[in-house]
N, C-alpha and C positions, 0 to 999 in steps of 0.2 A: 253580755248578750247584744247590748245595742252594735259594740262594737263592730262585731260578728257581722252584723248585718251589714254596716258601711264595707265593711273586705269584701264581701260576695257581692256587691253593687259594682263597688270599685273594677272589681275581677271580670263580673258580667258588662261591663262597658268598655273596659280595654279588649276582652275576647270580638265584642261586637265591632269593635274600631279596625280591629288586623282583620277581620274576614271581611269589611267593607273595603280596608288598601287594597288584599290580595284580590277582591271582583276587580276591582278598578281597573289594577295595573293589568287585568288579563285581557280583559274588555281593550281598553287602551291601546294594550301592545297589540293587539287581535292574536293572540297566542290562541291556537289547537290543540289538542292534547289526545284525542283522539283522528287525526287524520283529516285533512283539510277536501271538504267533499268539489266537484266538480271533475275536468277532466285534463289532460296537458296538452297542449301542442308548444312545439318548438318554431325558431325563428334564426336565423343567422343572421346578422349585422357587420357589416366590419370596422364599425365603431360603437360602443358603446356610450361613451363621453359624460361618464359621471350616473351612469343606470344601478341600482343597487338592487339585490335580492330584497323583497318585501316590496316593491316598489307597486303603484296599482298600475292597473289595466284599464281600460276606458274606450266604449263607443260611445258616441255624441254626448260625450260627458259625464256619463253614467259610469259609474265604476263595476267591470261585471269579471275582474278576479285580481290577480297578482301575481308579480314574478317570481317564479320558487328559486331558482339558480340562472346560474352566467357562467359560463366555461369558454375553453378556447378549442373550437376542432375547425381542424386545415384554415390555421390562421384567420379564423374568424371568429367573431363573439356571438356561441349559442346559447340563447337565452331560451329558458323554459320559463314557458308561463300557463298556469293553473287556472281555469275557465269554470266561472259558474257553469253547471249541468245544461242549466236551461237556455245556454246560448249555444246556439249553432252559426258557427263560422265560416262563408261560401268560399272556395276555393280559391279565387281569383280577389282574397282580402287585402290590404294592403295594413303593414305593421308600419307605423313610426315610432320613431323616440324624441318625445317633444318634454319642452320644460313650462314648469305652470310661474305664468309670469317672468319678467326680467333675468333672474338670478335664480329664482324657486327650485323646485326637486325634479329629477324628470321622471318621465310616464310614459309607459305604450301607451298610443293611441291606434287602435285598428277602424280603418275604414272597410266596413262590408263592402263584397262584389255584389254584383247580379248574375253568376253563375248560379247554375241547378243545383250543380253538385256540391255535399258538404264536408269537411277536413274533420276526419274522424278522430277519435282520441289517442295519443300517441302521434298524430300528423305534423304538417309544415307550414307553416304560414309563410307560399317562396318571395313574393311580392314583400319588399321593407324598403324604408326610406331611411337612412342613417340621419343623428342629429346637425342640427348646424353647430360649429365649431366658433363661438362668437368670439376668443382669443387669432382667431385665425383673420377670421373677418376683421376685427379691430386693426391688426398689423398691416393687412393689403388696403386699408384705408387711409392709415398711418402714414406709412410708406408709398402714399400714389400707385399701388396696382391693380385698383380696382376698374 
């Protein structure tokens, strides 16, 4: 009988251990499973230079969605990016691809316009800044052609 009782502790504490990993790891990875709420607008870049799907979105630091994909149409890198509901994005916004820190990950960052009008879902953000290519830079430095 006592036994009995240590295996269903035992049992009830490993059961409670994998449903505490599996919150973790979903939390963590920011995994959806139902549908990631907000809205897309798109962007073309003609470089991406190390931008990956997952990657976040950001005004004045604030993280307000993520990049759902990256494709290539008419030679250029369209990136889709999924926007909290509750931001609204002025026409005249400008997208970059910037890195957090030195070496770090990179990130859109949208700088809002002051246009009236707003990019409705499904829209374009036409305004981008491509990233700096700091292998590039390094070499024209390198080499005196800067």
């Amino acid at each position: 009988m006592e036994r009995s009782k240590v295996n269903v502790a035992v049992g009830l504490f490993v059961v409670l251990g994998i449903l505490a990993l599996a919150y973790l790891s979903i939390k963590l990875g920011r995994v959806s499973f139902f549908g990631s709420a907000g809205y897309v607008v798109t962007a073309d870049f003609p470089s991406v230079g190390g931008l990956k799907a997952g990657s976040t979105v950001e005004i004045a630091g604030v993280e307000v969605g993520r990049v759902e994909a990256i494709d290539l149409a008419d030679y250029q890198a369209r990136v889709v990016l999924r926007l909290n509901s509750d931001v609204k994005l002025q026409e005249d916004s400008i997208a970059s691809i910037k890195t957090k820190g030195l070496i770090g990950e990179k990130y859109v960052r949208i700088s809002p316009g002051a246009s009236d009008r707003i990019i409705q879902p499904n829209g374009r953000i036409r305004e981008v800044e491509a990233p700096v290519d700091f292998e590039e830079l390094l070499s024209k430095y390198i080499f005196g052609k800067v």
